[in-house]
N, CA, C and O of each residue as an XYZ file, in Angstrom:
768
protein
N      -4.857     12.385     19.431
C      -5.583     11.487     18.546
C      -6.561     12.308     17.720
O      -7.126     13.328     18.113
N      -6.653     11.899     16.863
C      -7.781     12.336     15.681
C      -8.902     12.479     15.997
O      -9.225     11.356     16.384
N      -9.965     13.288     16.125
C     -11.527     13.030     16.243
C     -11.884     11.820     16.421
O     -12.258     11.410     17.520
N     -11.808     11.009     15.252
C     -12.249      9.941     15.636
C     -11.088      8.728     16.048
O      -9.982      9.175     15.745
N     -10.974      7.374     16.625
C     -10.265      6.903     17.089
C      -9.843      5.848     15.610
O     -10.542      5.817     14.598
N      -8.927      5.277     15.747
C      -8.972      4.349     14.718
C      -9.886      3.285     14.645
O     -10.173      2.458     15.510
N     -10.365      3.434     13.330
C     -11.424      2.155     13.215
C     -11.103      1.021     11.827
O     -11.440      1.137     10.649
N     -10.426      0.071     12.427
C     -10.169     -0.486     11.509
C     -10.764     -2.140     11.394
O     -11.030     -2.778     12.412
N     -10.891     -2.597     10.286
C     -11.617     -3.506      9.870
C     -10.611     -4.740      9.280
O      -9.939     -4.428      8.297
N     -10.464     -6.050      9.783
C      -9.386     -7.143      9.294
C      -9.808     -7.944      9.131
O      -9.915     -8.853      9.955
N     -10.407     -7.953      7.517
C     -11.202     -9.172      7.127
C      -9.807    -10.030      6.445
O      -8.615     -9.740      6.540
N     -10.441    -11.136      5.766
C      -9.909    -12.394      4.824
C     -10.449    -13.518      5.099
O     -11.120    -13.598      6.128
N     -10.240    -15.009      3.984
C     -10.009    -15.816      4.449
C     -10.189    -16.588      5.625
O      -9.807    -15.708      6.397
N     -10.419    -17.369      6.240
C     -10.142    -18.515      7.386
C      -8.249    -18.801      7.203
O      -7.583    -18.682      6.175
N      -8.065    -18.959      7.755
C      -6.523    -19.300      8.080
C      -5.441    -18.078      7.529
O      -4.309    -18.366      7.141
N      -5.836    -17.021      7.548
C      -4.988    -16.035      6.545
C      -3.916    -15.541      7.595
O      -2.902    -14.984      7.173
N      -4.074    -15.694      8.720
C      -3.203    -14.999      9.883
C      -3.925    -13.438     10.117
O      -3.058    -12.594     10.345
N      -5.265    -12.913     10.107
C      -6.054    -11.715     10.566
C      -5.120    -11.430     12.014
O      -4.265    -10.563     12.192
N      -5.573    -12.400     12.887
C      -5.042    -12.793     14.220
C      -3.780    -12.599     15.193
O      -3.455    -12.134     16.285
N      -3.288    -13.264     14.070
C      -1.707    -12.330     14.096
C      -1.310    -11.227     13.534
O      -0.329    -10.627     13.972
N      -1.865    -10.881     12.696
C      -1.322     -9.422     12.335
C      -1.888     -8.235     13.210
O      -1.376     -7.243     13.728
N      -3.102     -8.733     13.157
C      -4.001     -7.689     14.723
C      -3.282     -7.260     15.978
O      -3.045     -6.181     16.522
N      -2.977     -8.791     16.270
C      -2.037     -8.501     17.605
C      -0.911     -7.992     17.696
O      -0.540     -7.743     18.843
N       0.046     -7.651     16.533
C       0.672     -6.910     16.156
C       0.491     -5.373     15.868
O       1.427     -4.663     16.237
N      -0.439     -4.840     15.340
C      -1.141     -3.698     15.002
C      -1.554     -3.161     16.925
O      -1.157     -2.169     17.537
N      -2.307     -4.096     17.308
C      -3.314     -3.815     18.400
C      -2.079     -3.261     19.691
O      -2.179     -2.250     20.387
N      -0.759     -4.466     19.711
C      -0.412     -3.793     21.331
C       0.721     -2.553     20.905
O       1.429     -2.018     21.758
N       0.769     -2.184     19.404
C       1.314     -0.850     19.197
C       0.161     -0.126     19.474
O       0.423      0.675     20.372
N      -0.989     -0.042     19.115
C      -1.921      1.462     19.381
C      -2.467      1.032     20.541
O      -3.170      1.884     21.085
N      -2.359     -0.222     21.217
C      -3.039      0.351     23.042
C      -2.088      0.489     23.448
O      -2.466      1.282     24.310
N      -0.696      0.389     23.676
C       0.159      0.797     24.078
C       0.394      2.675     24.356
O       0.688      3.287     25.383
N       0.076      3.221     22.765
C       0.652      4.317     22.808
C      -1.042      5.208     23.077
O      -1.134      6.432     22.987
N      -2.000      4.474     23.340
C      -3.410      5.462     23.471
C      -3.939      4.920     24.818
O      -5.112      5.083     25.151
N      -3.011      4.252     25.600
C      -3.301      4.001     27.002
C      -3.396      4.633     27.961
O      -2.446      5.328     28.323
N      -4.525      4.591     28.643
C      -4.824      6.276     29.820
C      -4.584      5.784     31.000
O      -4.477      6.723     31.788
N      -4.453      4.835     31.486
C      -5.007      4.553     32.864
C      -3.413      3.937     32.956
O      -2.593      4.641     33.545
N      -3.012      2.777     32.445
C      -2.239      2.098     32.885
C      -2.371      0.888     33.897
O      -1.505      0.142     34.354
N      -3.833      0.942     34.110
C      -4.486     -0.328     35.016
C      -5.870     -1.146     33.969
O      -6.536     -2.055     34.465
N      -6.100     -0.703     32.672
C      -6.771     -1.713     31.900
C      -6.187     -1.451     30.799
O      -5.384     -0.555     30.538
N      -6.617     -2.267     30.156
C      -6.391     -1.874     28.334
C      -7.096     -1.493     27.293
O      -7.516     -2.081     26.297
N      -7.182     -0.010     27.829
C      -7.963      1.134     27.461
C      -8.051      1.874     26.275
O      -8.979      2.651     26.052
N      -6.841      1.602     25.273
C      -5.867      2.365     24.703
C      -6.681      1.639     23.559
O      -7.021      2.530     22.780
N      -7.183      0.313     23.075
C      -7.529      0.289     22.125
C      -8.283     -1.494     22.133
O      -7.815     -2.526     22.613
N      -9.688     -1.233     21.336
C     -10.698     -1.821     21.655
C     -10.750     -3.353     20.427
O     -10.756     -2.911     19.278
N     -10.777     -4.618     20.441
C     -10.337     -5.637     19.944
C     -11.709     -6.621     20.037
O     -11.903     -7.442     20.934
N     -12.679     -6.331     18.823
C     -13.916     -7.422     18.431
C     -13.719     -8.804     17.514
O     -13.220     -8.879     16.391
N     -14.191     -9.724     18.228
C     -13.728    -10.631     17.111
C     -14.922    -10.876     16.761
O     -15.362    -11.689     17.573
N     -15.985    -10.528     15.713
C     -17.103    -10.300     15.469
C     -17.927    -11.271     14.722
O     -19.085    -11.147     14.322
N     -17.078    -12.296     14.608
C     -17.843    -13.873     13.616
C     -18.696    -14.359     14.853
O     -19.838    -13.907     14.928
N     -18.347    -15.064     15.642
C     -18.752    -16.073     16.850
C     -19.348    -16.736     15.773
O     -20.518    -16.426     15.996
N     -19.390    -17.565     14.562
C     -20.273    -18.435     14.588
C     -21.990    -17.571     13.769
O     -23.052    -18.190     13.842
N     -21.941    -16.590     13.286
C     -23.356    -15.847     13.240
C     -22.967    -15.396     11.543
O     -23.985    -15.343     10.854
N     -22.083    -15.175     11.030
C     -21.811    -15.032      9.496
C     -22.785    -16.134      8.847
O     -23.099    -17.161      9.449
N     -23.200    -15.832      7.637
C     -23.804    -16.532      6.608
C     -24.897    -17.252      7.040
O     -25.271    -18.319      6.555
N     -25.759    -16.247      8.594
C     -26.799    -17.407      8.817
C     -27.682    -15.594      9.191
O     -27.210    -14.464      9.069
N     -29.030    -16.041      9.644
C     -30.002    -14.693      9.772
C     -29.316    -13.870     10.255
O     -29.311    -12.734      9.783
N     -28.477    -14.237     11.425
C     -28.091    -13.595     12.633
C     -26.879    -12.349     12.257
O     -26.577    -11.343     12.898
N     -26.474    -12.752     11.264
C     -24.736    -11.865     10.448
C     -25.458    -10.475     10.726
O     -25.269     -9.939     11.818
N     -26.382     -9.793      9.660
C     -26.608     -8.607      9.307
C     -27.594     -8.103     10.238
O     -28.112     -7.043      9.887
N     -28.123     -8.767     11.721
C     -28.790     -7.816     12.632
C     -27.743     -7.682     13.340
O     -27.638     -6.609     13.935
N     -26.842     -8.520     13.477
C     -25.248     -8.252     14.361
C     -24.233     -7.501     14.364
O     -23.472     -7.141     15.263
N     -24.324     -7.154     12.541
C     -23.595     -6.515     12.595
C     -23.536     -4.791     12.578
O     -22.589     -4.010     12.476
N     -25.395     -4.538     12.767
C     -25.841     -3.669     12.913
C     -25.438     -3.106     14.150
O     -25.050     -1.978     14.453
N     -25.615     -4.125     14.780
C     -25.456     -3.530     16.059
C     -23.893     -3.156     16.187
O     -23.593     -1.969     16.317
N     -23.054     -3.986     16.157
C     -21.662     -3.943     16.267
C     -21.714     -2.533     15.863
O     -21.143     -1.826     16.693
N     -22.342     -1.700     14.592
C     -21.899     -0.501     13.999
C     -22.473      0.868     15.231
O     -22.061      2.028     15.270
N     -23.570      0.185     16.165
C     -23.818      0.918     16.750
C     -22.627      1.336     17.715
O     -22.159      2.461     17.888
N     -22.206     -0.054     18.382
C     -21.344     -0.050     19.334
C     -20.003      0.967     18.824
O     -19.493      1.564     19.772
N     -19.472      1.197     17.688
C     -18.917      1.321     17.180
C     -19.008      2.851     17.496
O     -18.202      3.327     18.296
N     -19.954      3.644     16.901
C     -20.814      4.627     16.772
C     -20.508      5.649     18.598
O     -20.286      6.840     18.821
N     -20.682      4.181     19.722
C     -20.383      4.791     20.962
C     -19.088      4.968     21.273
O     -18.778      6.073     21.720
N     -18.040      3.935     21.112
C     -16.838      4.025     20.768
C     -15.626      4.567     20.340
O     -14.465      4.268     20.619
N     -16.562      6.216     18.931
C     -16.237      6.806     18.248
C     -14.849      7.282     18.643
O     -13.925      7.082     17.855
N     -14.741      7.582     19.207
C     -13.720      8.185     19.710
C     -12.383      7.296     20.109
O     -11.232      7.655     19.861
N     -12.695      6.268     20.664
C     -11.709      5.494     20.533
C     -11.156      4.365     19.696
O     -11.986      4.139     18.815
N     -10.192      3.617     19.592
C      -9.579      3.306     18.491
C     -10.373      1.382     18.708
O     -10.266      0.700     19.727
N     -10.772      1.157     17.991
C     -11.161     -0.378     17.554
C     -11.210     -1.047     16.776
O     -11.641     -0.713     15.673
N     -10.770     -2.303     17.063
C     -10.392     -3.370     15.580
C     -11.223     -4.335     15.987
O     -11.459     -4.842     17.084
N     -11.894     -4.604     14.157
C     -12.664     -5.475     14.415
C     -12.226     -7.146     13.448
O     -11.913     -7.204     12.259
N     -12.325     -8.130     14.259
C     -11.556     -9.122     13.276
C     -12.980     -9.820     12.837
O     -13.900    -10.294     13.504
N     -12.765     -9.679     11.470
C     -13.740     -9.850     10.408
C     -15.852     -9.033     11.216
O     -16.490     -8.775     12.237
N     -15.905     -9.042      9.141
C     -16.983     -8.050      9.491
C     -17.981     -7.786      8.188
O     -17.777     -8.658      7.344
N     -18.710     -7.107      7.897
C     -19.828     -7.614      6.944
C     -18.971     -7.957      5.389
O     -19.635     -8.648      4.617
N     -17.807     -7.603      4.972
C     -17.389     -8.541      3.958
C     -18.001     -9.715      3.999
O     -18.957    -10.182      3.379
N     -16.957    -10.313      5.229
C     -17.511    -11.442      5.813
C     -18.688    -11.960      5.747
O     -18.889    -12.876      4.948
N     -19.581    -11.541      6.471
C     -20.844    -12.012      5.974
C     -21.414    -11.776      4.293
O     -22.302    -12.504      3.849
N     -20.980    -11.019      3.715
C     -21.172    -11.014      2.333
C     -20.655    -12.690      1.420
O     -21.308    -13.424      0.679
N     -19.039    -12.780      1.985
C     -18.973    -13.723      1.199
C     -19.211    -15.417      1.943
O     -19.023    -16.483      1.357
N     -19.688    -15.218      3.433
C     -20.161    -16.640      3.861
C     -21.587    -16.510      3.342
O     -22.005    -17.661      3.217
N     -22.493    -15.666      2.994
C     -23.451    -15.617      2.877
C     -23.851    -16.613      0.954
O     -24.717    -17.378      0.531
N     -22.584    -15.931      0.394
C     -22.898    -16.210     -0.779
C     -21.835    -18.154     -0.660
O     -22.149    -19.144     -1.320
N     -21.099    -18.105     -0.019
C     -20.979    -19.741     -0.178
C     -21.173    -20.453      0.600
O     -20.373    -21.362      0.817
N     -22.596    -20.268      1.491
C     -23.462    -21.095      2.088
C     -24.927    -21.183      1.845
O     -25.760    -21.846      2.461
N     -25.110    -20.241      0.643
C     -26.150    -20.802     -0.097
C     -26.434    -19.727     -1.550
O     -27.230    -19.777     -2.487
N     -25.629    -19.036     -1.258
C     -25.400    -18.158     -2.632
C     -26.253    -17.343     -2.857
O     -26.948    -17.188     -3.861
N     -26.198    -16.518     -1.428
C     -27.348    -15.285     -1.215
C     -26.208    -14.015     -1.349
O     -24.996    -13.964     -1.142
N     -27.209    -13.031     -1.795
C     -26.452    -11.933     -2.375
C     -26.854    -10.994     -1.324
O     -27.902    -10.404     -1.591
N     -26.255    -10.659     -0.084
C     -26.535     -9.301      0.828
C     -25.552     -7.691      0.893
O     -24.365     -7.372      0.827
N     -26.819     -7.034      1.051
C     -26.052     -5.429      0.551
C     -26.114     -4.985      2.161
O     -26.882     -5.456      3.000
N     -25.117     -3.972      2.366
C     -24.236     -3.792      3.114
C     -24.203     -1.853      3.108
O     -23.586     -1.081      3.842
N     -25.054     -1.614      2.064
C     -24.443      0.101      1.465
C     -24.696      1.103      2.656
O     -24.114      2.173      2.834
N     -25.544      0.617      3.325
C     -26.291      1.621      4.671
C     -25.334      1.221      5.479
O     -24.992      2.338      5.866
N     -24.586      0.445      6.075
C     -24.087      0.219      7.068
C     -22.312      0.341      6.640
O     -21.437      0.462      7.497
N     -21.995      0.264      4.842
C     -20.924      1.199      4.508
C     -20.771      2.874      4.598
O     -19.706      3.460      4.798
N     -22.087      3.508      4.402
C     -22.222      4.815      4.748
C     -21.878      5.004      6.002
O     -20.908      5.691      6.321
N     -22.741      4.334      6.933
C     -22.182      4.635      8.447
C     -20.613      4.749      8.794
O     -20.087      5.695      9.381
N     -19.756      3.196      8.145
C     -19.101      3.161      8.894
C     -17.756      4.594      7.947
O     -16.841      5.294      8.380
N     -18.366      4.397      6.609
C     -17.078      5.814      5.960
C     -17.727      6.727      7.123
O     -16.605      7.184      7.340
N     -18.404      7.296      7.915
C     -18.848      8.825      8.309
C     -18.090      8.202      9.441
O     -17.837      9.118     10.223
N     -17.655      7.181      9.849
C     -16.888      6.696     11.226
C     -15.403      6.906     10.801
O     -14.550      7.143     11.656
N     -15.181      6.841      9.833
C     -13.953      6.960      9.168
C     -13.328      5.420      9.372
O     -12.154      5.403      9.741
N     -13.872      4.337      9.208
C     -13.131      3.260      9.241
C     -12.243      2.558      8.039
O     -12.341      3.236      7.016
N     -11.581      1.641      7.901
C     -10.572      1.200      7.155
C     -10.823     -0.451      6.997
O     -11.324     -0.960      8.000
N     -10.621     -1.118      6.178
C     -10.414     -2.144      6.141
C      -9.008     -2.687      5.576
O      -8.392     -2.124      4.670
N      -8.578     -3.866      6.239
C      -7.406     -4.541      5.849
C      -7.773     -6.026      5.468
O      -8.259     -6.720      6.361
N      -7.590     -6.546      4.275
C      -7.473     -7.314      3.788
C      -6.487     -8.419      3.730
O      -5.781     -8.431      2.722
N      -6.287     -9.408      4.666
C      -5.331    -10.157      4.706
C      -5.624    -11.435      3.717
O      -6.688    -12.022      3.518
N      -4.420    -11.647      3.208
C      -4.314    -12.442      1.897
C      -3.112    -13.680      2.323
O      -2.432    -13.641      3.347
N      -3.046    -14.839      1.193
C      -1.894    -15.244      1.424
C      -1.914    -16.256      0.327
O      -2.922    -16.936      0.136
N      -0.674    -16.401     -0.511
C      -0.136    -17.082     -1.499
C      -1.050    -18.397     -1.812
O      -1.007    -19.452     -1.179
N      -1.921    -18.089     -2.973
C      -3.056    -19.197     -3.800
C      -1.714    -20.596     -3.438
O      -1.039    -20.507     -4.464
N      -1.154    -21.556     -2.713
C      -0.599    -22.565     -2.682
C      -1.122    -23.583     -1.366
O      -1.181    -23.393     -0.152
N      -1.501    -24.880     -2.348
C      -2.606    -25.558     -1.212
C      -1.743    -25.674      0.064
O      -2.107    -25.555      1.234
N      -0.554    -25.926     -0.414
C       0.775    -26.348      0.964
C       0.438    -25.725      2.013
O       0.318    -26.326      3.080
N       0.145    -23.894      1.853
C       0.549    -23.316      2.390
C      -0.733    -23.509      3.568
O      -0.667    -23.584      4.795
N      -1.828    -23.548      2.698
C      -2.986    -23.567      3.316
C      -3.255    -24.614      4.268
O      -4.050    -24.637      5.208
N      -2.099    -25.839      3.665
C      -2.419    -27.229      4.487
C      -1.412    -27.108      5.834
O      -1.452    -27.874      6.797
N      -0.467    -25.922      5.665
C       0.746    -25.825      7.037
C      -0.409    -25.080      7.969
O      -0.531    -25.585      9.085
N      -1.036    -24.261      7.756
C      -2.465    -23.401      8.162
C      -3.369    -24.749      9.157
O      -3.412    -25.192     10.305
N      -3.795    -24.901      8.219
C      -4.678    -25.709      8.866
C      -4.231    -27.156     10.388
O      -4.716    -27.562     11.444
N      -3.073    -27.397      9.521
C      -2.017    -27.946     10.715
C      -1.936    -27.605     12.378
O      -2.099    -28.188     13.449
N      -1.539    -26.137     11.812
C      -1.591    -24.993     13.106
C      -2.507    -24.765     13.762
O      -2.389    -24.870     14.983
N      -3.756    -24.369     13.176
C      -4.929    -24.608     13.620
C      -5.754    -25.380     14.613
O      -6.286    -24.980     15.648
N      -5.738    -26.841     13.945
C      -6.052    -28.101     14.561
C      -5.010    -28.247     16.091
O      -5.630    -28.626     17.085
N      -3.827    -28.023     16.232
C      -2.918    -28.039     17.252
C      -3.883    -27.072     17.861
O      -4.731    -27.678     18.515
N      -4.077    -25.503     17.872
C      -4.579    -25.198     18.685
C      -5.731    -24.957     18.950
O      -6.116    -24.112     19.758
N      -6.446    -25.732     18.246
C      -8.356    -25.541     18.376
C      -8.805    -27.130     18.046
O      -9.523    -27.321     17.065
N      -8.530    -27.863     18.580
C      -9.619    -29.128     17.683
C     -10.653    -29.023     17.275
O     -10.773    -29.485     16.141
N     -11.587    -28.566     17.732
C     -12.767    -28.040     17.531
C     -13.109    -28.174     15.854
O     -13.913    -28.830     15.193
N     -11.981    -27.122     15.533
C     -11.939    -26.979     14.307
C     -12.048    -27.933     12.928
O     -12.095    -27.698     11.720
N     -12.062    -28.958     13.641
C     -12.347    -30.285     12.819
C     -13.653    -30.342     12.311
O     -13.866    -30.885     11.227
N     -14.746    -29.730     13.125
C     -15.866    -29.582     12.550
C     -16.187    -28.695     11.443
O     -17.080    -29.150     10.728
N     -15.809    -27.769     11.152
C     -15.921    -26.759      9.878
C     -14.712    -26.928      8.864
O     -14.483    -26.215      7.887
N     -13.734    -28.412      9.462
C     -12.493    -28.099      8.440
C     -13.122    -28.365      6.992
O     -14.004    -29.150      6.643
N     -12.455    -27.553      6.362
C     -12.498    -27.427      4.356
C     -11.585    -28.067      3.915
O     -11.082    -28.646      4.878
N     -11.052    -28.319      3.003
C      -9.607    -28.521      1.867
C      -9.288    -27.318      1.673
O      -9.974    -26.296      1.691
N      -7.668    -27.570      1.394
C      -7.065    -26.322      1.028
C      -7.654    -25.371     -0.104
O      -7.632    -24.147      0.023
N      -8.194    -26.030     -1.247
C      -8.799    -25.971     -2.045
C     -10.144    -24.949     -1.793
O     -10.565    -24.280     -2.736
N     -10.516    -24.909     -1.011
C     -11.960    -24.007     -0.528
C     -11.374    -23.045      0.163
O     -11.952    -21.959      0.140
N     -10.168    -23.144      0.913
C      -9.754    -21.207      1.690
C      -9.590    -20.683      0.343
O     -10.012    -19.565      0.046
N      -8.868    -21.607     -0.661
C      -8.447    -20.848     -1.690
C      -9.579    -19.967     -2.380
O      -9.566    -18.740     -2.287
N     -10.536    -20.649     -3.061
C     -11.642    -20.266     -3.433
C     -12.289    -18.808     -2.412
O     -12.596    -17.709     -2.873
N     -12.358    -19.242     -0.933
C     -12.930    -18.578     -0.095
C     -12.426    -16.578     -0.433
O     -12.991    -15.505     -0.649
N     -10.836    -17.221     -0.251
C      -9.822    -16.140     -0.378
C     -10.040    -15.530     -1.781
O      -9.400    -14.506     -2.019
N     -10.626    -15.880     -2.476
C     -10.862    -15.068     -4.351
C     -12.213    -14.349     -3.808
O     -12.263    -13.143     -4.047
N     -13.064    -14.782     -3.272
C     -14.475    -14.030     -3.245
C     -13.993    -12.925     -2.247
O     -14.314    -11.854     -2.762
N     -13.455    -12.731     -1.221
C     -12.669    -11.541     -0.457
C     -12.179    -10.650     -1.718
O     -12.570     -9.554     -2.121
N     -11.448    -11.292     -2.061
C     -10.399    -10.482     -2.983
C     -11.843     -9.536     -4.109
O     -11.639     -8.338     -4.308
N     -12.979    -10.088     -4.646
C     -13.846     -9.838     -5.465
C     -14.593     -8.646     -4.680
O     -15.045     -7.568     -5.065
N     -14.537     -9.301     -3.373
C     -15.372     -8.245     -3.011
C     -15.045     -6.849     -2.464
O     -15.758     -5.847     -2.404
N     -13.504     -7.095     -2.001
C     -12.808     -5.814     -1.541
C     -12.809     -4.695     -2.708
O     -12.525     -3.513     -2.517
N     -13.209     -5.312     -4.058
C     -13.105     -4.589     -4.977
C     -14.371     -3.736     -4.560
O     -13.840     -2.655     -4.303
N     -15.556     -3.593     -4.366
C     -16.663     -3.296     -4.345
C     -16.825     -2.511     -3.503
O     -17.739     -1.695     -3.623
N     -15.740     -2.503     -2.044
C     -16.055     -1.490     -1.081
C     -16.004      0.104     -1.510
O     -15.452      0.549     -2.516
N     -16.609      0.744     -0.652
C     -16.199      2.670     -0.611
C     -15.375      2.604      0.411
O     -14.679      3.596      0.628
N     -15.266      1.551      1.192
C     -14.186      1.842      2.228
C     -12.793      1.965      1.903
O     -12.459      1.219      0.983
N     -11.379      3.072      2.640
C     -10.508      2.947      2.274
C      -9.825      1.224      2.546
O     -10.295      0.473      3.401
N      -9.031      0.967      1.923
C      -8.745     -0.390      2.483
C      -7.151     -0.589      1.669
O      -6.687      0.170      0.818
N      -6.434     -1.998      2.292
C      -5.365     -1.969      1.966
C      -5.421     -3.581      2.179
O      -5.921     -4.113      3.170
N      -4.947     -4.131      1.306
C      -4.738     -5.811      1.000
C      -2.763     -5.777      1.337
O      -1.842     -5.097      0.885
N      -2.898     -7.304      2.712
C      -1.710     -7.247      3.073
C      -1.863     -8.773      2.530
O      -2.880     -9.414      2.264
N      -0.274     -9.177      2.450
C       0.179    -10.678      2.213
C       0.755    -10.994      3.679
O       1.616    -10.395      4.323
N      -0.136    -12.329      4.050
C       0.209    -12.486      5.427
C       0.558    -13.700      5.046
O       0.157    -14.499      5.892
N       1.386    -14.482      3.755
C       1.799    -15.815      3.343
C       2.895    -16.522      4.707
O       2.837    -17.613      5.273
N       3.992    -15.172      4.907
C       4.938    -15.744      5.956
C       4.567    -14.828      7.023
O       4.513    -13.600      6.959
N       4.232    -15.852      8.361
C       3.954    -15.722      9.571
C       5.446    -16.127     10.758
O       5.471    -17.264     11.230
N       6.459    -15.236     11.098
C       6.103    -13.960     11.582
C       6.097    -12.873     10.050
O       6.531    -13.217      8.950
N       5.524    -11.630     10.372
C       5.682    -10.805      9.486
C       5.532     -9.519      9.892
O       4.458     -8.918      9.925
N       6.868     -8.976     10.281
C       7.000     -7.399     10.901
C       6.609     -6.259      9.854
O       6.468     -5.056     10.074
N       6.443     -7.104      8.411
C       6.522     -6.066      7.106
C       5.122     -5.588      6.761
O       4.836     -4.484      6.298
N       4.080     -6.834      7.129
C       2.619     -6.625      6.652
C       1.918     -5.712      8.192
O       0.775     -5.302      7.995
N       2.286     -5.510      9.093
C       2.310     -4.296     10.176
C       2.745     -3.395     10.216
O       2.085     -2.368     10.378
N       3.952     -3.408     10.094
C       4.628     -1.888     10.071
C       4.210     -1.281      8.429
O       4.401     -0.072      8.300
N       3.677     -2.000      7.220
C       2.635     -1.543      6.628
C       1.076     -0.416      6.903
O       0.682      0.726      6.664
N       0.585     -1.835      7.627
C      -0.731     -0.835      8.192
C      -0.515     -0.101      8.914
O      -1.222      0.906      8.872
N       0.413     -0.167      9.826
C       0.511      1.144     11.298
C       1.166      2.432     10.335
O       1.115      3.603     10.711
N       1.852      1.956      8.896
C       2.101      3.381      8.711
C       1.006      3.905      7.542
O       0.852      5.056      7.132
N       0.332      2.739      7.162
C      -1.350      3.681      5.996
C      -1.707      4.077      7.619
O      -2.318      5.141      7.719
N      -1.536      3.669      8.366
C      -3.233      4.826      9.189
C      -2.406      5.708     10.297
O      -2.895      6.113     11.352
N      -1.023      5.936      9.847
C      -0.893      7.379      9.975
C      -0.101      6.723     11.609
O      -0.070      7.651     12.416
N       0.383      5.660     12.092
C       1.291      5.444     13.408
C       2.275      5.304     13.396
O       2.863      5.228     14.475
N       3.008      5.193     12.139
C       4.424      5.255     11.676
C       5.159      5.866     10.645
O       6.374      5.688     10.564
């Protein structure tokens, strides 16, 4: 393995399929960076929203996360969603503008990556999404949007991926399964 471990970053959207493509990405590199064979050692899996994006709590959290990160170095970790994230819940929950540049320095000297999961501007698609969703989270009824707002949601990602120094790579995760938008990323970061 490389100096440093893989550090990769899988922002987008609410309903974009991050989730699934991760878990795809994730049990190829703990698989092949697995030491023990009695945990799952091989490679480290944050899901870093809980609920704390676009409120005080995003940018002392995610400080820390960079620390954790920082201890980690060495080994390979994915984080599902991350200060994008809070960049663009921040700005459409009350249309606050937060900078991120100190904690982009850190994470380029970590050598991390971001992946951008995307999926076809069509409300349908968004409304088969949300379908799926509700089956397996009810919960989710409380924060549900219209298709109409992932869409929107999904343009301010797209605006802002423009803005990173991070390397990064925008996948189309429209059709779920998708062996093509993985065996993509596993071969930008050098596993295939």
């Amino acid at each position: 393995m490389k100096k440093n471990g893989h550090h990769i970053i899988f922002e987008g959207a609410e309903l974009v399929g991050k989730s699934y493509v991760m878990s795809q990405v994730y049990d190829i590199v703990e698989a092949k960076y697995n030491a023990t064979g009695n945990i799952l050692d091989g490679c480290h899996w944050f899901n870093s929203d809980i609920g704390i994006f676009g409120t005080r709590f995003g940018k002392p959290c995610i400080e820390k996360y960079v620390e954790m990160l920082e201890i980690l170095k060495e080994k390979n970790v994915l984080f599902e969603k991350f200060h994008i994230s809070d960049i663009v819940y921040n700005r459409l929950r009350g249309n606050i503008a937060i900078s991120y540049k100190s904690v982009e320095k850190k994470l380029l000297r970590l050598e991390a990556k971001i992946i951008l999961c995307t999926i076809k501007e069509d409300e349908s698609v968004f409304q088969k999404r949300i379908q799926d969703r509700l089956r397996l989270y009810p919960h989710y009824t409380r924060i549900l949007k219209s298709p109409g707002w992932y869409i929107g949601q999904q343009r301010k990602y797209i605006n802002e991926i423009k803005k990173t120094k991070l390397p990064h790579l925008i996948v189309d995760m429209t059709e779920i399964p998708n062996e093509k938008s993985s065996k993509d990323i596993l071969r930008w970061i050098g596993e295939i």
